[in-house]
Biopython code that builds the backbone (N, CA, C, O; Angstrom):
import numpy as np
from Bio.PDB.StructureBuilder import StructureBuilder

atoms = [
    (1, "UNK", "N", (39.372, 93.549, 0.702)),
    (1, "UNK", "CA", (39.170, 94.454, -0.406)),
    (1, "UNK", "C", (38.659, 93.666, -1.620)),
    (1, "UNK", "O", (39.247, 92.740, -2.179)),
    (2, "UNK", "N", (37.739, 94.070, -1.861)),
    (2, "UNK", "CA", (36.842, 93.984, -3.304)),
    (2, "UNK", "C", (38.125, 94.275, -4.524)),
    (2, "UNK", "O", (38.775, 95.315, -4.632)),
    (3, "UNK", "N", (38.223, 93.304, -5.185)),
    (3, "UNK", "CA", (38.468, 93.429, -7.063)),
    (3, "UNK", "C", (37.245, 92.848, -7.952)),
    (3, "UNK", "O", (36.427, 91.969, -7.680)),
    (4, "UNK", "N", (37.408, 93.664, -9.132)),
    (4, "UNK", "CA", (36.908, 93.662, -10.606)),
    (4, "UNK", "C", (36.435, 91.926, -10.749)),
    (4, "UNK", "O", (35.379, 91.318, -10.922)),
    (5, "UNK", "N", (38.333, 91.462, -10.509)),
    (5, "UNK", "CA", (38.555, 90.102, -10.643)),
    (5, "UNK", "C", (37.960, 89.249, -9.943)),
    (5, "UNK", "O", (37.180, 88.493, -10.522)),
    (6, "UNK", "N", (38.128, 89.142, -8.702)),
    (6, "UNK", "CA", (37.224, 88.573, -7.579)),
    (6, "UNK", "C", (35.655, 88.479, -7.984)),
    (6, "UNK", "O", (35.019, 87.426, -8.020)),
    (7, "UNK", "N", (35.160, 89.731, -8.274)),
    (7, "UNK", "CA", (33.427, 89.563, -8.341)),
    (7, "UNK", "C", (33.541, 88.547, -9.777)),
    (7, "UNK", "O", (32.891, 87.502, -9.734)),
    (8, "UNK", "N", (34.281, 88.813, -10.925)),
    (8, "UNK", "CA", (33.825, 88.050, -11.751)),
    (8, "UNK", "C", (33.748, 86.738, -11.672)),
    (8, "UNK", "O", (32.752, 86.096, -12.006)),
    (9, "UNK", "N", (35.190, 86.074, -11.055)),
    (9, "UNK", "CA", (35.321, 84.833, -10.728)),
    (9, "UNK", "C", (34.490, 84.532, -10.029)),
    (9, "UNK", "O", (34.072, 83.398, -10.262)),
    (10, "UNK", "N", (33.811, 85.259, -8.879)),
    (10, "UNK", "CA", (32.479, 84.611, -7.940)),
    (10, "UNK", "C", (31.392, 84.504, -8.541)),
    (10, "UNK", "O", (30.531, 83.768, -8.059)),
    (11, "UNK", "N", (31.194, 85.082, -9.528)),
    (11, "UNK", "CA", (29.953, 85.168, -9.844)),
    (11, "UNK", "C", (29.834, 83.906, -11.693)),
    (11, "UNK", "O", (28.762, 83.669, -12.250)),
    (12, "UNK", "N", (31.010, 83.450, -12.115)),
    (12, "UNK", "CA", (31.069, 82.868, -12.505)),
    (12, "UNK", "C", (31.403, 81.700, -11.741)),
    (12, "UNK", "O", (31.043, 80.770, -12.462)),
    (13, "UNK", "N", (31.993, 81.124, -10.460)),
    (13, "UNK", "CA", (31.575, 79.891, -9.837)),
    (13, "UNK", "C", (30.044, 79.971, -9.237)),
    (13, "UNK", "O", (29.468, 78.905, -9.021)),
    (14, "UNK", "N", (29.456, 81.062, -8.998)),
    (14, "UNK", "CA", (27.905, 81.044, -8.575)),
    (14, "UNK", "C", (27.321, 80.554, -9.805)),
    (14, "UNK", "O", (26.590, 79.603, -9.530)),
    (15, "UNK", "N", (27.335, 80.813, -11.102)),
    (15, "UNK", "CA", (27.010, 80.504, -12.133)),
    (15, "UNK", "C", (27.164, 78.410, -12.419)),
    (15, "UNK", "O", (26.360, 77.686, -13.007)),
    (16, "UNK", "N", (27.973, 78.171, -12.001)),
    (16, "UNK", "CA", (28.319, 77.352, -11.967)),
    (16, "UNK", "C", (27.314, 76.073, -10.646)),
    (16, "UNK", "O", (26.892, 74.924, -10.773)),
    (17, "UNK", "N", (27.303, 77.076, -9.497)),
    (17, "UNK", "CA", (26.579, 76.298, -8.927)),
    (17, "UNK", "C", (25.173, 75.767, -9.179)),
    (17, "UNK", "O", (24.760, 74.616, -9.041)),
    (18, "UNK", "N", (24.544, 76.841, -9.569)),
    (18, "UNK", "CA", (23.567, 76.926, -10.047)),
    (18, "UNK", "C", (22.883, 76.031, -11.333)),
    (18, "UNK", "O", (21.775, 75.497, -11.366)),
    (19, "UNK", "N", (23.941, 76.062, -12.372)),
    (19, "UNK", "CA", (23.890, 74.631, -13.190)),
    (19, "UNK", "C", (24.042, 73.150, -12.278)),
    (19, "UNK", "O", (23.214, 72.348, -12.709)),
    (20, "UNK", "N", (24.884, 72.551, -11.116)),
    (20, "UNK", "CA", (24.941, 71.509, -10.202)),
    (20, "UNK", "C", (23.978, 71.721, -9.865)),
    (20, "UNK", "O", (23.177, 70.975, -10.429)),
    (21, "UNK", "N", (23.354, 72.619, -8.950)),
    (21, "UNK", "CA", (22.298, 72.371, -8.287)),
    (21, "UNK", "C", (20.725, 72.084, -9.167)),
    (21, "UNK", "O", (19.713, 71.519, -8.751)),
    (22, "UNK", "N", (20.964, 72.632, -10.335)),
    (22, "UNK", "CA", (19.935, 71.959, -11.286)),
    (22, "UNK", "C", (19.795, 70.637, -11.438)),
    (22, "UNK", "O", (18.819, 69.890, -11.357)),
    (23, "UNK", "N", (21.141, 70.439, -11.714)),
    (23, "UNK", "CA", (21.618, 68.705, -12.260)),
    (23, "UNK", "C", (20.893, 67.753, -11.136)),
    (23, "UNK", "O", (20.148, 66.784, -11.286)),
    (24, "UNK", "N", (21.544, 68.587, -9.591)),
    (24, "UNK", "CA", (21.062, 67.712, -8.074)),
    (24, "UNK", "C", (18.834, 67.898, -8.304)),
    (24, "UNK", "O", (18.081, 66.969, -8.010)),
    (25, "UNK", "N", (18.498, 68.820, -8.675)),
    (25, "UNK", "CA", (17.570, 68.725, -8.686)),
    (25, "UNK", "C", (16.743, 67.798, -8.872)),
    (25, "UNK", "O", (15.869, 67.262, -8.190)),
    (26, "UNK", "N", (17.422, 67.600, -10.618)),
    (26, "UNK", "CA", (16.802, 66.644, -11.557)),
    (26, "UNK", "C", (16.792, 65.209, -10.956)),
    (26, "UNK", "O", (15.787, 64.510, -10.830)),
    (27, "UNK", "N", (18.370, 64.794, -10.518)),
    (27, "UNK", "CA", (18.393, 63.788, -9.879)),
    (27, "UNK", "C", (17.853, 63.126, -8.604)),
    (27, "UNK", "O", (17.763, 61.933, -8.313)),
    (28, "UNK", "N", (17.553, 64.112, -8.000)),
    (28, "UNK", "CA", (16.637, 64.268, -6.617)),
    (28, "UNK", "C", (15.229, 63.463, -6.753)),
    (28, "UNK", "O", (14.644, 62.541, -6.185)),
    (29, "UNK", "N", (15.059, 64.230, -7.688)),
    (29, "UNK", "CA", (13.497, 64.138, -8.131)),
    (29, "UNK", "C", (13.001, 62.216, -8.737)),
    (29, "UNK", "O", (12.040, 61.516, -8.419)),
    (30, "UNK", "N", (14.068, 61.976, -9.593)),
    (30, "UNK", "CA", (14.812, 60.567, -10.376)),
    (30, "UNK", "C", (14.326, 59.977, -9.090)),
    (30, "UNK", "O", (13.178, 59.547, -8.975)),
    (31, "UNK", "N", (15.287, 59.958, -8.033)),
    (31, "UNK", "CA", (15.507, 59.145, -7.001)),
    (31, "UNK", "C", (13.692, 58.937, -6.593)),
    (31, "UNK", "O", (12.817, 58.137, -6.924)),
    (32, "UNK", "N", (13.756, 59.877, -5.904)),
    (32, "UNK", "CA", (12.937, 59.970, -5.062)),
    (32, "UNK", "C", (11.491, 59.999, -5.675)),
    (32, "UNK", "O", (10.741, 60.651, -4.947)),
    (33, "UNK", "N", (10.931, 59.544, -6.679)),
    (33, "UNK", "CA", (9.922, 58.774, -7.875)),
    (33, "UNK", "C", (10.385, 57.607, -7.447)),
    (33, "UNK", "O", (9.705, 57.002, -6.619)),
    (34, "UNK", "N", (11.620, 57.042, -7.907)),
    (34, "UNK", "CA", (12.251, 55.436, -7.692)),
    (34, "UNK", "C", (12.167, 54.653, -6.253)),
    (34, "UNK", "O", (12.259, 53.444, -6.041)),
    (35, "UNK", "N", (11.920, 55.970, -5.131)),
    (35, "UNK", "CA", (12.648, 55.214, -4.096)),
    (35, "UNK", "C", (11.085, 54.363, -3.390)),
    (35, "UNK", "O", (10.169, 54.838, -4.061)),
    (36, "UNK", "N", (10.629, 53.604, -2.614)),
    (36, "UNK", "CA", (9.920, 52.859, -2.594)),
    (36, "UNK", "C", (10.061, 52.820, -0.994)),
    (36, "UNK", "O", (9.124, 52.416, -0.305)),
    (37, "UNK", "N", (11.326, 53.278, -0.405)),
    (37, "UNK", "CA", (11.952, 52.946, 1.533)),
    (37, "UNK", "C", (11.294, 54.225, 1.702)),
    (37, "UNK", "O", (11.436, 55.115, 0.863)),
    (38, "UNK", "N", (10.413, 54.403, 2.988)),
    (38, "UNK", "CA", (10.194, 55.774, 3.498)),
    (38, "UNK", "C", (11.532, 56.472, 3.994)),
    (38, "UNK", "O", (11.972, 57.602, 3.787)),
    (39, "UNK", "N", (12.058, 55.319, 4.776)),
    (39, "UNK", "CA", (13.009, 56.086, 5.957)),
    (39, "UNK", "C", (13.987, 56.757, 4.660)),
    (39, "UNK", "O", (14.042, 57.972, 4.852)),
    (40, "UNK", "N", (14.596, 56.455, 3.690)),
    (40, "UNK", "CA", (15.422, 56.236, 2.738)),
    (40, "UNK", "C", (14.873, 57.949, 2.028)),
    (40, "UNK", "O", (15.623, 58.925, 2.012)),
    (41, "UNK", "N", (13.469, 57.952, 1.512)),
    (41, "UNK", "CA", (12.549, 59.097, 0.817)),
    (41, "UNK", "C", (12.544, 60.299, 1.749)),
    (41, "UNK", "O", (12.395, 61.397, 1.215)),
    (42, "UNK", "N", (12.729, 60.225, 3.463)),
    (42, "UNK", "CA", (12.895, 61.220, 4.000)),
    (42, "UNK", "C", (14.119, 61.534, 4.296)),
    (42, "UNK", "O", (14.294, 62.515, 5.019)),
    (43, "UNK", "N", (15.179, 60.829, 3.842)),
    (43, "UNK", "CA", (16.858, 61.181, 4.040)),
    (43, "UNK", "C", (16.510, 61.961, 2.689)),
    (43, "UNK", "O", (16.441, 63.190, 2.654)),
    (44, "UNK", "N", (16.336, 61.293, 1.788)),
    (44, "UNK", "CA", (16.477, 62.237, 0.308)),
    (44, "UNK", "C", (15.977, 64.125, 0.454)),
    (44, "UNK", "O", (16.497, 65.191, 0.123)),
    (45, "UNK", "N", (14.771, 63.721, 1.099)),
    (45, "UNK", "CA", (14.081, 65.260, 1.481)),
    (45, "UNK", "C", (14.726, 66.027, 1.769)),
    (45, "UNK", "O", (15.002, 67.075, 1.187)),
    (46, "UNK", "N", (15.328, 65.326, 3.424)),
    (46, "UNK", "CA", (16.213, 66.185, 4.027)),
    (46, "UNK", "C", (16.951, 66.916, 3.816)),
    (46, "UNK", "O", (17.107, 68.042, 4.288)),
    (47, "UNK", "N", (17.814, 66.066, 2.663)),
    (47, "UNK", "CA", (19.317, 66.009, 1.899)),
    (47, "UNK", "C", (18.980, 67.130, 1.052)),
    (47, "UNK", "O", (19.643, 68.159, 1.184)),
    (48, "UNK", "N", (18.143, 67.090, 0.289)),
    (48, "UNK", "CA", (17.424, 68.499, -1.115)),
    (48, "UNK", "C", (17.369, 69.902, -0.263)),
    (48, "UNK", "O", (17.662, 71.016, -0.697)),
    (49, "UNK", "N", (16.956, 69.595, 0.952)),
    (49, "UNK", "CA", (15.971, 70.426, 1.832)),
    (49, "UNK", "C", (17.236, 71.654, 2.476)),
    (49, "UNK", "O", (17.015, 72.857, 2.618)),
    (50, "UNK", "N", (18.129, 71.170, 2.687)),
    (50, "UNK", "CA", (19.550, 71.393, 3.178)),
    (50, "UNK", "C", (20.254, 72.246, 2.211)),
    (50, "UNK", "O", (20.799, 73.339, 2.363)),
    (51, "UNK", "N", (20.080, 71.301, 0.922)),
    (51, "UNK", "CA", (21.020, 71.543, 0.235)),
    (51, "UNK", "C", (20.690, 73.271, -0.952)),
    (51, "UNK", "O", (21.510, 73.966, -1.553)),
    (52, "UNK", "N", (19.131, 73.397, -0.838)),
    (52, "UNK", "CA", (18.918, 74.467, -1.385)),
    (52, "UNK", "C", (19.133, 75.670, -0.479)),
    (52, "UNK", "O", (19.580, 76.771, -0.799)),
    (53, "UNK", "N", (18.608, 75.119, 1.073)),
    (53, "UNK", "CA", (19.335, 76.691, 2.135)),
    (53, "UNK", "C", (20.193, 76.754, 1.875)),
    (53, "UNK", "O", (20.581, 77.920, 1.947)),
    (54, "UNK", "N", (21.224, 75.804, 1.392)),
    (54, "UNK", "CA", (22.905, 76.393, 1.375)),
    (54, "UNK", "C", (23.037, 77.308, 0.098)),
    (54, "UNK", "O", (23.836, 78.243, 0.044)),
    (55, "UNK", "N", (22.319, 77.011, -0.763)),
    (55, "UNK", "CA", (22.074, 77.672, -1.948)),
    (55, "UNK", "C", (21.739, 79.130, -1.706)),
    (55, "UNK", "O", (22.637, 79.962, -1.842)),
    (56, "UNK", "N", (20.521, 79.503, -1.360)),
    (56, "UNK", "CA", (19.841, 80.525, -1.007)),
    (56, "UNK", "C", (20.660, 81.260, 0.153)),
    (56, "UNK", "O", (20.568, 82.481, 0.276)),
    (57, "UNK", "N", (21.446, 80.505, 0.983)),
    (57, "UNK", "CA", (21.818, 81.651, 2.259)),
    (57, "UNK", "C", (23.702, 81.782, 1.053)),
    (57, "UNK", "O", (24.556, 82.606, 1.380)),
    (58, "UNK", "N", (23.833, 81.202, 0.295)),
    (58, "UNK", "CA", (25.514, 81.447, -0.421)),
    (58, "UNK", "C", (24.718, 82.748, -1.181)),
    (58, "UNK", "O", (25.023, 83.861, -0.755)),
    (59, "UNK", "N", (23.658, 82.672, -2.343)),
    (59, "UNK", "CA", (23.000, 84.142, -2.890)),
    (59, "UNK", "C", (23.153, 85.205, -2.062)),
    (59, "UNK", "O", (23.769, 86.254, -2.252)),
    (60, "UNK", "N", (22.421, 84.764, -0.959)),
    (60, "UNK", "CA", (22.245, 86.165, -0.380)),
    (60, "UNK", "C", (23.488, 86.573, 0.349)),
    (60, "UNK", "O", (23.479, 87.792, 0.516)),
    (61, "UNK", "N", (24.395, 86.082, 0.770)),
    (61, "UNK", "CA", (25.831, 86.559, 1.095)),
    (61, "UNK", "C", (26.336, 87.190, -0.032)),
    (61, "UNK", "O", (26.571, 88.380, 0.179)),
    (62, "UNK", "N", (26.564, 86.839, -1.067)),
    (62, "UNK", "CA", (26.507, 86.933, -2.493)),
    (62, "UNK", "C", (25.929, 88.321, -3.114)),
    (62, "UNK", "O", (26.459, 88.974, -4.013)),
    (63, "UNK", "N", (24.862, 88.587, -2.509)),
    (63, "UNK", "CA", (24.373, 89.539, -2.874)),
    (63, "UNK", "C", (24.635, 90.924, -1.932)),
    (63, "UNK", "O", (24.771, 92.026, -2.463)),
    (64, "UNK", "N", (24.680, 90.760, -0.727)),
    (64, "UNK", "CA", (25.389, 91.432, 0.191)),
    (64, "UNK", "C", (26.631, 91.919, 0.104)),
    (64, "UNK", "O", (26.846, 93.086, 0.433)),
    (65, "UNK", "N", (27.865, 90.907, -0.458)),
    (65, "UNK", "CA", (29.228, 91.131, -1.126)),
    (65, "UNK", "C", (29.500, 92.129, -1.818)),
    (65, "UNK", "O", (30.250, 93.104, -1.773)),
    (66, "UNK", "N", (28.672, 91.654, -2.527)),
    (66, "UNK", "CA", (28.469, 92.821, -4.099)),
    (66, "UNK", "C", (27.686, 93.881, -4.275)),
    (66, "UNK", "O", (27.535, 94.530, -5.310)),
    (67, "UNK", "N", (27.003, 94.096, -2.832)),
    (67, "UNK", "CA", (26.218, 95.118, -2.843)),
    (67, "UNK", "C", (27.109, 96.191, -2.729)),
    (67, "UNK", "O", (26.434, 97.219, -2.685)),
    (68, "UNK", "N", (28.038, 96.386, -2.676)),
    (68, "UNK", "CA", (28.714, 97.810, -1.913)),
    (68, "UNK", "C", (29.679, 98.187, -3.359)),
    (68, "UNK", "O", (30.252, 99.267, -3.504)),
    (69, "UNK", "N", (29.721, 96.888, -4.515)),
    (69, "UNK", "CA", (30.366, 97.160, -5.535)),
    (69, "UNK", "C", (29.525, 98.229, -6.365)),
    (69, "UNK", "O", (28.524, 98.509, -5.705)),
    (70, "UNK", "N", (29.570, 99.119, -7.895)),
    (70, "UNK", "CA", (28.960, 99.489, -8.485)),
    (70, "UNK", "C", (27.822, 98.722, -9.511)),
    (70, "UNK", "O", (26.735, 99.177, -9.867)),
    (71, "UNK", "N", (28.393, 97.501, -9.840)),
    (71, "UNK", "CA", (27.651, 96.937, -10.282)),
    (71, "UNK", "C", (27.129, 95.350, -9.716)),
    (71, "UNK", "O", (28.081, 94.571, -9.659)),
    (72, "UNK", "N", (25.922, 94.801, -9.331)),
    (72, "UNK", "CA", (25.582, 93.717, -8.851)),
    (72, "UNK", "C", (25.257, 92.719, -9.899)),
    (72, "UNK", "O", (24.916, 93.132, -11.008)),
    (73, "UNK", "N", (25.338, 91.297, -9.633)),
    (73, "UNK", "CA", (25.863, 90.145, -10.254)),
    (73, "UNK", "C", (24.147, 89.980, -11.028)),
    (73, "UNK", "O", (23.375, 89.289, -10.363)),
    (74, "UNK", "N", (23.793, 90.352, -11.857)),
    (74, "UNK", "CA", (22.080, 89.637, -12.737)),
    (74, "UNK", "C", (21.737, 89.272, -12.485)),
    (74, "UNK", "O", (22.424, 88.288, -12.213)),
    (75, "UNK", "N", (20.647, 89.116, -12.137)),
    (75, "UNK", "CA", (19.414, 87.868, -11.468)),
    (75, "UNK", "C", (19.213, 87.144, -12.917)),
    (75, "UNK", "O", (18.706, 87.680, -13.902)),
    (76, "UNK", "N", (19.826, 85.525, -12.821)),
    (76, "UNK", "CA", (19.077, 84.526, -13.661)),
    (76, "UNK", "C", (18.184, 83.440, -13.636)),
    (76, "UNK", "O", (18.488, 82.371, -13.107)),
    (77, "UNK", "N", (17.294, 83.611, -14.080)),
    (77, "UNK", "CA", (16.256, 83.046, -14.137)),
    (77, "UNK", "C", (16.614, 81.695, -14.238)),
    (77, "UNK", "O", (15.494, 81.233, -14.454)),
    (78, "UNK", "N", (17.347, 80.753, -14.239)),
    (78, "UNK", "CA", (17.755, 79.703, -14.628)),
    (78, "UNK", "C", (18.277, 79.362, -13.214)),
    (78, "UNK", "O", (18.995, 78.365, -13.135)),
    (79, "UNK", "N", (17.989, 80.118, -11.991)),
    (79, "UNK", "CA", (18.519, 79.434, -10.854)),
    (79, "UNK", "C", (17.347, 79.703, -10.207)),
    (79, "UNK", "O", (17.037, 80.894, -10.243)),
    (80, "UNK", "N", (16.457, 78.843, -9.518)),
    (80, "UNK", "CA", (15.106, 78.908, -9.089)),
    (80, "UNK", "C", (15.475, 79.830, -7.478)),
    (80, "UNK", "O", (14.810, 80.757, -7.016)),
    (81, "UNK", "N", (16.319, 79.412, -7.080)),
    (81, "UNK", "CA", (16.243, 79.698, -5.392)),
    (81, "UNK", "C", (17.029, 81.120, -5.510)),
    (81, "UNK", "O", (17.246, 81.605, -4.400)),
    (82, "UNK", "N", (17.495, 81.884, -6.583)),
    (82, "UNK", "CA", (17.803, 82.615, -6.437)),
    (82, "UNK", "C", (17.120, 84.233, -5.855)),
    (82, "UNK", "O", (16.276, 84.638, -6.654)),
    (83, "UNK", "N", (17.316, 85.106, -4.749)),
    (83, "UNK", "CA", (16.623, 85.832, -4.393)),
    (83, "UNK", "C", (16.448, 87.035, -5.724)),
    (83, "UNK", "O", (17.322, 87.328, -6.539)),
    (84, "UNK", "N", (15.027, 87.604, -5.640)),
    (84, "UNK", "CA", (14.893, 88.826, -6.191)),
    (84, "UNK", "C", (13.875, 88.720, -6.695)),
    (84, "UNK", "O", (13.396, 89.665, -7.322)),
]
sb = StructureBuilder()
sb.init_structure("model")
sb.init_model(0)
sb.init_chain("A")
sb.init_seg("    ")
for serial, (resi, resn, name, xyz) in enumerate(atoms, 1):
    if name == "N":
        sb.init_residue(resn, " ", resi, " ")
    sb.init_atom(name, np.array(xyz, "f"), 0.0, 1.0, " ", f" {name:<3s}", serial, name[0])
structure = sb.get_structure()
């Protein structure tokens, strides 16, 4: 069963991810300018590559959740992989 409480708290730790996964972005990017090892530059890929499906398939569960509530969680622009 769905609460009030529940969606807010989820959607304020989604909020939350979404700032980390910026941060991982930025740093991604840092690295992988710096890194100079191929084998090393395609772990990094991988690692980004992974880490935004987990992003994008947590939204869309996310969005599915809350679909059946009256009101659904804002699309912000401040999270790139976010669907909509």
């Amino acid at each position: 069963m769905m609460s009030r409480d529940n969606i807010d708290r989820v959607n304020v730790l989604f909020q939350k991810l979404c700032e980390r996964f910026d941060q991982l972005k930025n740093t991604y990017f840092q690295c992988l300018e710096l890194c100079s090892v191929p084998d090393v530059a395609n772990n990094l890929e991988l690692t980004y590559e992974h880490c935004l499906q987990n992003c994008v398939e947590f939204r869309e569960r996310l969005s599915q959740w809350t679909a059946t509530d009256e009101e659904t969680p804002e699309e912000d622009d401040a999270c790139p992989w976010q669907a909509g």
